[in-house]
C-alpha positions as CSV (number, residue, x, y, z in Angstrom):
1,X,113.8,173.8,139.2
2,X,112.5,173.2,135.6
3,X,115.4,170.5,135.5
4,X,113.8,168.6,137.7
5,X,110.3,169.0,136.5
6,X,112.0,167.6,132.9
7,X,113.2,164.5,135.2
8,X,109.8,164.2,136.7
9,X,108.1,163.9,133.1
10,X,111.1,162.2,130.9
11,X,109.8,158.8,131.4
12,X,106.2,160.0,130.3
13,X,107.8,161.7,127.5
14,X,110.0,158.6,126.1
15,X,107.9,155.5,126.9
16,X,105.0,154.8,124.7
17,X,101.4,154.5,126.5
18,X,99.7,151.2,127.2
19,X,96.3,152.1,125.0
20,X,94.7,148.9,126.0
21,X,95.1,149.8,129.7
22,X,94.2,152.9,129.7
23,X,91.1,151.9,127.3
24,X,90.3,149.2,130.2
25,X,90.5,151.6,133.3
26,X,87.6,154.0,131.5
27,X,85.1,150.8,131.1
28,X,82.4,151.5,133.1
29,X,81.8,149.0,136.0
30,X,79.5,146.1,135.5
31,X,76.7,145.2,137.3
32,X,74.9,141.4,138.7
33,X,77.4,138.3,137.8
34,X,76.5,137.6,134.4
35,X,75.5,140.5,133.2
36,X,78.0,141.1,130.3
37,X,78.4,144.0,128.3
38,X,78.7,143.1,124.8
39,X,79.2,145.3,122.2
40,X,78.6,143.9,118.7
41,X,80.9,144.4,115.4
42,X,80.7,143.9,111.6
43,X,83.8,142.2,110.2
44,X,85.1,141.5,107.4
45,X,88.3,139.0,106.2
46,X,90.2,142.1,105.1
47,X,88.9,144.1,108.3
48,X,90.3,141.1,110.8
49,X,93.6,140.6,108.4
50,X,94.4,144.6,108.4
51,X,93.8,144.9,112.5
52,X,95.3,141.9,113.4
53,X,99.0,143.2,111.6
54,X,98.4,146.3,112.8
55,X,97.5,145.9,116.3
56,X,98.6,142.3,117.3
57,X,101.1,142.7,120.4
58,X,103.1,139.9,119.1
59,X,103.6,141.9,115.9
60,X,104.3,145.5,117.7
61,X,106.7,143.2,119.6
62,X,108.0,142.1,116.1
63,X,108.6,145.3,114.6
64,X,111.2,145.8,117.9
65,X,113.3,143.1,117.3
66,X,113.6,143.7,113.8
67,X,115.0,147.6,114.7
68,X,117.5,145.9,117.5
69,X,119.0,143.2,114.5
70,X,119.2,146.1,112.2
71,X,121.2,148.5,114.8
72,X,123.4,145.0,115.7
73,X,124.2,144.3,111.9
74,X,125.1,147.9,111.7
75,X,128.2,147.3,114.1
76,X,129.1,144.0,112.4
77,X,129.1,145.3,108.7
78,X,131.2,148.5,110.4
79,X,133.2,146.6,112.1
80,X,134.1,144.6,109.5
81,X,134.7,147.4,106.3
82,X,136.2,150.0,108.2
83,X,139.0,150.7,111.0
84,X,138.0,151.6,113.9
85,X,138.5,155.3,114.9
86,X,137.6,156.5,118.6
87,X,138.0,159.4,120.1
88,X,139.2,159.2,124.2
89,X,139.3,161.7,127.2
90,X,141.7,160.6,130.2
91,X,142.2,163.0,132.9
92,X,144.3,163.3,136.1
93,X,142.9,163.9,139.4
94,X,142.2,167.2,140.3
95,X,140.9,169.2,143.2
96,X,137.9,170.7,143.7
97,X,137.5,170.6,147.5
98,X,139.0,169.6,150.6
99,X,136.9,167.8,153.2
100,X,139.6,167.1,156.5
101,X,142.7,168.9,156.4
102,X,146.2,167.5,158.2
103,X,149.1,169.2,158.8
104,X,151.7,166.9,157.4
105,X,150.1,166.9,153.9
106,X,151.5,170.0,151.3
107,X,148.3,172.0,150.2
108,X,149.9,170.7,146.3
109,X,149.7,167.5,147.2
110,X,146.5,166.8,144.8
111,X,146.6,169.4,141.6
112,X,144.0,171.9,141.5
113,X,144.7,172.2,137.9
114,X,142.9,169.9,135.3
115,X,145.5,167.7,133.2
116,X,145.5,164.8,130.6
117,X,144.9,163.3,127.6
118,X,142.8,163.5,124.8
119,X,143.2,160.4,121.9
120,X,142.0,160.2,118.6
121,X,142.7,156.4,118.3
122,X,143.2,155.0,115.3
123,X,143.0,150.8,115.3
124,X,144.9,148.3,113.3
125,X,143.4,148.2,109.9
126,X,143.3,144.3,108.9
127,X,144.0,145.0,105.3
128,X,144.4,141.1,104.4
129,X,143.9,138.0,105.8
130,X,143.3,135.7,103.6
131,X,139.8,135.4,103.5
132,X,139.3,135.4,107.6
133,X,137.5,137.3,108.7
134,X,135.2,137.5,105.7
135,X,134.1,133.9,106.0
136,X,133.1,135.2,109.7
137,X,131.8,138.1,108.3
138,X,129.5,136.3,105.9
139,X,128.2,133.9,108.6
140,X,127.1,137.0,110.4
141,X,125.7,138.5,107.4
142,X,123.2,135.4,106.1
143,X,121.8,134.8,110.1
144,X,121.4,138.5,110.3
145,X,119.1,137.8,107.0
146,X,117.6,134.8,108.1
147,X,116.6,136.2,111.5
148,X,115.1,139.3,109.5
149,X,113.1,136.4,107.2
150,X,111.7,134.8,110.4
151,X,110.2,138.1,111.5
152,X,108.2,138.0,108.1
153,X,107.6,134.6,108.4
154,X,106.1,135.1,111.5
155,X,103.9,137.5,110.5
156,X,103.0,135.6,107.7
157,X,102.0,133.1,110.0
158,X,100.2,135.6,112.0
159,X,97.5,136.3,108.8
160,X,97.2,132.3,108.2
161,X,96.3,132.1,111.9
162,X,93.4,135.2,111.8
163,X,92.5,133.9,108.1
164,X,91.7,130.2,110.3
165,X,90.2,132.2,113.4
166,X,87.9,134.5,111.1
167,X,86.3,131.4,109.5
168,X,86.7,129.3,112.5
169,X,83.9,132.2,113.9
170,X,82.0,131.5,110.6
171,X,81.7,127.7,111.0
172,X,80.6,128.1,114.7
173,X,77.9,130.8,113.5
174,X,76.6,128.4,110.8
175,X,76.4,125.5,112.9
176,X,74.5,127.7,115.8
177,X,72.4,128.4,112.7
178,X,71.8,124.5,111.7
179,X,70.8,124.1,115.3
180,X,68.7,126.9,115.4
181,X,66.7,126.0,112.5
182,X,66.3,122.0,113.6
183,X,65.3,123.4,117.2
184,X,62.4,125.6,115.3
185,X,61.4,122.4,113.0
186,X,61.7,120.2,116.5
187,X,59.7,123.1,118.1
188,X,56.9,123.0,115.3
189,X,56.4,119.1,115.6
190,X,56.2,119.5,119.2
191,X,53.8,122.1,119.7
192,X,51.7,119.9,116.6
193,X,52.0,116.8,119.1
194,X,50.6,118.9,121.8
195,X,47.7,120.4,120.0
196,X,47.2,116.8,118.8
197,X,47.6,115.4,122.3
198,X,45.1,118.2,124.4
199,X,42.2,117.0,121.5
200,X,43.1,113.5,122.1
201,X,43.9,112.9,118.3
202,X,47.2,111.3,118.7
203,X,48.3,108.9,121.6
204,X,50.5,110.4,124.6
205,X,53.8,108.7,123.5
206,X,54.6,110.9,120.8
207,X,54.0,114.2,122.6
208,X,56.6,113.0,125.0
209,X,59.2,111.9,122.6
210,X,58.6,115.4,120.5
211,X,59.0,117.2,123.7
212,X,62.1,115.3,124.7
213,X,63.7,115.6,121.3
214,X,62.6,119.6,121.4
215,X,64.8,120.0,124.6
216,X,67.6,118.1,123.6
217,X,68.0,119.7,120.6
218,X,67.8,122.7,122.9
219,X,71.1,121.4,124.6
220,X,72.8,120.9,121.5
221,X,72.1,125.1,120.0
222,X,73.7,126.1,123.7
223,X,76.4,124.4,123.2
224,X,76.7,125.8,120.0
225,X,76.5,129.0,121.0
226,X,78.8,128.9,123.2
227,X,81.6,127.3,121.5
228,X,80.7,130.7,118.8
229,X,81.0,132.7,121.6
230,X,84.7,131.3,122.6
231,X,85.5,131.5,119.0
232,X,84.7,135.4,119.0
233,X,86.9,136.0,122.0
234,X,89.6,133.9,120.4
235,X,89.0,136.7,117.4
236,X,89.1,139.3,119.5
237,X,92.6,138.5,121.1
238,X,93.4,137.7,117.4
239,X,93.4,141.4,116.9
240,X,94.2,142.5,120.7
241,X,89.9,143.9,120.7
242,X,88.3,144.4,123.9
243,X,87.7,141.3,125.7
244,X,83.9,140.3,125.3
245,X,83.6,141.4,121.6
246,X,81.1,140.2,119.7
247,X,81.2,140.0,115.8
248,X,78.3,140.1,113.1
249,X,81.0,138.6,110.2
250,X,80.1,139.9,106.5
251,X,82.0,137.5,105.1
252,X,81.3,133.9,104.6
253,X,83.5,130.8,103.4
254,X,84.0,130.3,99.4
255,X,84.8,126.6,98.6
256,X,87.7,126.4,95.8
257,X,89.5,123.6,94.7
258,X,93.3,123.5,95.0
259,X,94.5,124.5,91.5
260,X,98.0,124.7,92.8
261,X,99.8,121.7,91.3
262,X,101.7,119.3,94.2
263,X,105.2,119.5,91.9
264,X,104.8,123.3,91.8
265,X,104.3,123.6,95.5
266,X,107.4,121.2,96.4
267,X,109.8,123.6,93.7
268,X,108.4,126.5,95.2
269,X,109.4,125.5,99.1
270,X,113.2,124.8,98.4
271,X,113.4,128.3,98.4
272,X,111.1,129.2,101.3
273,X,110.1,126.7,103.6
274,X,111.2,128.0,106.7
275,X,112.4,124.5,107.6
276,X,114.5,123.8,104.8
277,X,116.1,128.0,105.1
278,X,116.7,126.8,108.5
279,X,118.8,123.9,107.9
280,X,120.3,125.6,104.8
281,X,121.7,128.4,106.7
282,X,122.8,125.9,109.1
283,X,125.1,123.6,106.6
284,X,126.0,127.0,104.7
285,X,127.6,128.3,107.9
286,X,129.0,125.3,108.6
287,X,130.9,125.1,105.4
288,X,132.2,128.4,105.8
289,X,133.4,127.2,109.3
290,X,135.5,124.2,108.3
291,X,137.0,126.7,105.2
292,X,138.1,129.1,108.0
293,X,139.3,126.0,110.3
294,X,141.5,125.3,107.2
295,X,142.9,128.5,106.5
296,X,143.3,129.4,110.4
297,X,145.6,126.4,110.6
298,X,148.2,127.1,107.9
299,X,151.1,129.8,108.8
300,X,149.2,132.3,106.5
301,X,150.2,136.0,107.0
302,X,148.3,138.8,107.9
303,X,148.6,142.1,106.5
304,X,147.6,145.4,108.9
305,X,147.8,148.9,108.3
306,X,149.0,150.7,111.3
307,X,147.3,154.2,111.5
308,X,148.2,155.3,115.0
309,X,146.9,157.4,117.3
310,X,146.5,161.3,117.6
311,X,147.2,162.3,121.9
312,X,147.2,165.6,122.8
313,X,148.6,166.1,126.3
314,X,147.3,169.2,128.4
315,X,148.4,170.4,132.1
316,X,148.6,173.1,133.9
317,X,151.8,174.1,131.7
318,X,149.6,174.6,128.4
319,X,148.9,171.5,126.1
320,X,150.7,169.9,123.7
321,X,150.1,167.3,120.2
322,X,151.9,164.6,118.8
323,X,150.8,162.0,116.5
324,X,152.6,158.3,116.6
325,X,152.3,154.7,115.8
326,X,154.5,153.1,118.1
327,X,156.7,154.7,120.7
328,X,159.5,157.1,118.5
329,X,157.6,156.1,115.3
330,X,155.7,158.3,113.3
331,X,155.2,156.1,109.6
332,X,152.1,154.7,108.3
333,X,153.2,151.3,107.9
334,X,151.8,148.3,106.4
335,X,152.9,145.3,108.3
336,X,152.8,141.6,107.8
337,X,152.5,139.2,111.0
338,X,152.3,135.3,111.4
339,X,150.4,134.3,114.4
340,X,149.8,130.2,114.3
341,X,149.7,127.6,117.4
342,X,149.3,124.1,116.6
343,X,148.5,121.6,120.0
344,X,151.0,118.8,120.4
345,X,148.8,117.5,123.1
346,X,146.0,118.0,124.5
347,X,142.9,119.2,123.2
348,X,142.5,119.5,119.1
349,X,144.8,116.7,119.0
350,X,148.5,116.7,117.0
351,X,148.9,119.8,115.1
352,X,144.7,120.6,115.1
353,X,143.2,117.4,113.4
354,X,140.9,117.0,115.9
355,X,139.5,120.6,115.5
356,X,139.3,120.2,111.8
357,X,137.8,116.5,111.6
358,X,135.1,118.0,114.2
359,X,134.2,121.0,112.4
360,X,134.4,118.7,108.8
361,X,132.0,116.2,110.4
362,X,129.6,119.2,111.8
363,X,130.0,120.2,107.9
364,X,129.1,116.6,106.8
365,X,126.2,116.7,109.5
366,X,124.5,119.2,108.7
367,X,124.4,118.5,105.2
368,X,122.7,115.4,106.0
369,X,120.0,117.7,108.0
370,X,119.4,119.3,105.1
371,X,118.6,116.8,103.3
372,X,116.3,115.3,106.2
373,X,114.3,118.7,106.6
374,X,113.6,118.6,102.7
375,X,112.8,115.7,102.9
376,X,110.4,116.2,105.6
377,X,108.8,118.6,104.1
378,X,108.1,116.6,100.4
379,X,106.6,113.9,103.1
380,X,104.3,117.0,104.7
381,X,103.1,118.4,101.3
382,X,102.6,115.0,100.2
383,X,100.3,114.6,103.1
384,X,98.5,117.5,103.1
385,X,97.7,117.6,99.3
386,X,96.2,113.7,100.2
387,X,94.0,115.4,102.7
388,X,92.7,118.3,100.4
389,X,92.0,115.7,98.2
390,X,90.2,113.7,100.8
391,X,88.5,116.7,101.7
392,X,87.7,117.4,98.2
393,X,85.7,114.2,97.4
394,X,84.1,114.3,100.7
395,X,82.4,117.3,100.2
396,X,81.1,116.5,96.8
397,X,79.5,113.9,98.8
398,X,78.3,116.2,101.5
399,X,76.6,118.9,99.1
400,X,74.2,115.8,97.6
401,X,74.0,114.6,100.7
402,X,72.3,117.7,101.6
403,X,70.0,118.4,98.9
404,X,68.7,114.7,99.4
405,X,68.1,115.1,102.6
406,X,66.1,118.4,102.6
407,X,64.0,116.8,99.7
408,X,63.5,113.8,102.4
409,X,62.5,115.7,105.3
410,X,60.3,117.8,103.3
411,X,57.9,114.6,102.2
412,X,58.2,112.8,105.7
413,X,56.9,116.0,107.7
414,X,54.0,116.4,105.4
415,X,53.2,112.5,105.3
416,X,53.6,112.9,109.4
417,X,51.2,115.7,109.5
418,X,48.8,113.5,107.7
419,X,49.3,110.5,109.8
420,X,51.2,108.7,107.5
421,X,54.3,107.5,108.8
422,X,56.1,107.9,112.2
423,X,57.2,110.2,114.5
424,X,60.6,108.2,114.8
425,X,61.2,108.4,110.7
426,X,60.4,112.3,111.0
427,X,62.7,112.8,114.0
428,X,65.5,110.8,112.2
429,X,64.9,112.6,109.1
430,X,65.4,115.9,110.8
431,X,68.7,114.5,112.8
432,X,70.1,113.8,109.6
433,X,69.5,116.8,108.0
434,X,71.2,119.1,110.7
435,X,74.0,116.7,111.1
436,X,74.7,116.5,107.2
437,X,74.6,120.2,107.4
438,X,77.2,120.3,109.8
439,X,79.2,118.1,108.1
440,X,79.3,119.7,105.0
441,X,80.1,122.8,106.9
442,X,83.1,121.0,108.7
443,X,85.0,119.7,105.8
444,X,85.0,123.3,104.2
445,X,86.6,124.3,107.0
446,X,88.9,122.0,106.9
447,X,89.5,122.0,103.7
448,X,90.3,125.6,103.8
449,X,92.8,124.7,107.2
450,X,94.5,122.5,105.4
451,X,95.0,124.9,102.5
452,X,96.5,127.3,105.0
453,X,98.3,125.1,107.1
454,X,100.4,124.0,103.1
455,X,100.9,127.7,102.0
456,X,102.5,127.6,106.0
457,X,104.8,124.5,105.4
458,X,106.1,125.7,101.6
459,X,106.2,129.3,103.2
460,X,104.3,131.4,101.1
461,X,101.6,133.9,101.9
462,X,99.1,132.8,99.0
463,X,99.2,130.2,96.5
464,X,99.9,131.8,93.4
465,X,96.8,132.9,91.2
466,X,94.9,132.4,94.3
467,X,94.7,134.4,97.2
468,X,93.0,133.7,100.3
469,X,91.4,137.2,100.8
470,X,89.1,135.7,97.4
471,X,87.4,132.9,99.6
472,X,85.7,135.2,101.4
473,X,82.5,135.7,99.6
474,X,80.1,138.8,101.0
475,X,76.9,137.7,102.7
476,X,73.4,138.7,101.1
477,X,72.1,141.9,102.3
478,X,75.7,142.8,103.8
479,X,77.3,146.3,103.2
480,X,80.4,146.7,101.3
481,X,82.0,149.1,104.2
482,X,82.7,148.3,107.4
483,X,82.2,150.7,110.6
């Protein structure tokens, strides 16, 4: 009975839990359609980094494949250095019941006694062979690195993506702020119009074209609050939070230069753009192909140590051990064995050119596509370090474009409160001022993308000398702890 009960709770007991599910099932239920529950949280860039590595299902999912190519490069690199020993249970068939009996059929006929064999096998130990199966072995060996590599590149790619989404969530916030603040300026010159309008000291016209700007502007912060909102959930699946999550970031964006030199950055991703390690492991394994092609068409011998096996026999007679390596042999030997076919006709061509021209020409290929991926990528980081640059000189721009238009909007509400200019100058002067804002905000976002998006294609995690947790720069009147 408590074999049974173990079966019953074995799966419990060996699979892990679903925490998101379980967390899901124990929400309580929601009530009206668009009523929704939202729960607010302070974040910081180190906060979202350290959750979304830690929690990411991608990543969990991740750290799984990287146990199975461990546990499958275990077998290789054993299979490979040492001779295979295995240990083997054969057994006649034996008795243990009878279900119809006949009467022609001896009551011996099956043995009711248990009999067989029991092996300790020892396999041929490929001592030398010329190089071989080490050629094979080392193919094996640098994918089983690479693979490994690509798991760290992805989760290297992982932080660039929540370093983008965290201020991706801060450029939405500060443009919902922009719009909020225009909507409160457009609200005060509206409300003025109307006070102005209800004593009759300003004509009709001006109330209406306050009152349309007011609501349009209106338009314009919902949008804007909803695009933050979408950025938030994309946050939240960032770091697999509760759908609906909503953020109060204490973090804002830093603007730095690149200080990175562009030579620096192409030297650094010989040696780590994923691209290039790519198409290097590619031609590497491909030149160690043709080389075994070569050798596995000459009449080379190969040297085996034959170890044997170890049987002993039991029966109903007792049991009985002997240990041989061929039938009437008992010597550890080391052999020597030629074992070469070359086509005449056919496939592979006269005595295997066309086997070794293909694999010399999948050599010569890939060679080329190594050159063509580094290439590539001196072509991307080219491009990218044009757009920092772009980026760079735009936002200088930007942050006097700002200044000046504050300074401008400033004068034209007062004249306009004393009747001395427009209401169209004012409204323009406040349309420029948010959308300048904006701007400015924009291209330091994508200025900092851009950075990202180059540590991504030379395949680092941080420039060096400049790390990307330092662009974060704590908000005013923001604790130093999170909850």
């Amino acid at each position: 009975m408590k074999f049974f009960l173990l079966l019953l709770f074995f799966p419990t007991l060996v699979f892990a839990k679903n925490n998101y599910i379980k967390e899901t099932l124990n929400l309580p239920p929601e009530e009206g359609i668009y009523n929704f529950k939202e729960s607010f949280k302070r974040l910081l860039l180190t906060d979202v980094i350290e959750r979304g590595l830690r929690k990411n299902f991608n990543e969990q999912v991740r750290a799984y494949t990287k146990s199975l190519l461990d546990i499958d490069f275990k077998d290789t690199k054993a299979e490979f250095w040492w001779p295979r020993l295995t240990l083997e249970l054969h057994t006649n068939p034996q008795k243990v019941g009878k279900i119809i009996s006949s009467e022609g059929t001896k009551d011996n006929a099956t043995s009711t006694y248990p009999s067989g064999v029991l092996e300790l096998r020892f396999e041929d130990y490929n001592l030398f062979n010329w190089g071989k199966d080490y050629l094979l072995y080392l193919n094996d060996k640098a994918t089983y690195s690479r693979d490994k590599k690509r798991i760290k590149e992805r989760t290297r790619e992982l932080k660039h993506r929540l370093i983008k989404t965290f201020f991706s969530v801060d450029f939405r916030k500060k443009v919902e702020k922009t719009l909020r603040d225009q909507l409160q300026k457009a609200n005060f010159v509206y409300r003025f119009n109307r006070e102005k309008v209800l004593s009759k000291k300003t004509n009709k016209q001006d109330f209406l074209q306050a009152r349309s700007d007011f609501l349009r502007i209106q338009n314009l912060y919902l949008t804007a609050k909803r695009e933050s909102e979408f950025a938030e959930e994309e946050l939240a699946r960032s770091i697999a939070d509760l759908p609906g999550s909503r953020y109060l970031l204490g973090d804002t964006l830093k603007y730095k230069k690149m200080r990175t030199p562009i030579l620096e950055a192409t030297r650094i991703s010989r040696n780590n753009s994923p691209l290039v390690l790519d198409a290097k492991l590619i031609y590497e394994n491909a030149s160690r192909s043709y080389e075994y092609q070569v050798r596995e068409n000459l009449p080379l011998p190969k040297f085996e140590v034959k170890l044997g096996t170890y049987a002993f026999m039991f029966g109903p007679d007792g049991g009985k051990g002997q240990y041989a390596t061929s039938p009437g042999n008992k010597n550890i030997e080391l052999v020597a064995s030629i074992n070469a076919v070359w086509a005449i006709t056919g496939r592979n061509g006269i005595l295997n050119t066309r086997r070794l021209r293909r694999s010399l020409v999948e050599n010569r290929r890939e060679s080329k596509n190594l050159e063509r991926s580094t290439y590539f990528i001196d072509s991307r980081i080219r491009q990218r370090y044009k757009m920092i640059h772009y980026y760079e000189r735009q936002i200088e721009l930007g942050e006097a474009r700002v200044k000046t238009n504050i300074r401008t909007y400033d004068l034209i509400l007062e004249r306009y409160t004393s009747k001395k200019t427009s209401w169209i100058n004012t409204n323009r002067a406040l349309e420029e001022l948010a959308t300048s804002q904006i701007e400015l905000d924009r291209l330091k976002f994508e200025h900092l993308k851009e950075k990202v998006d180059l540590a991504s294609t030379i395949g680092v995690e941080d420039f060096p000398g400049d790390n990307f947790e330092n662009l974060a720069k704590r908000m005013k009147g923001k604790s130093t702890t999170s909850p």
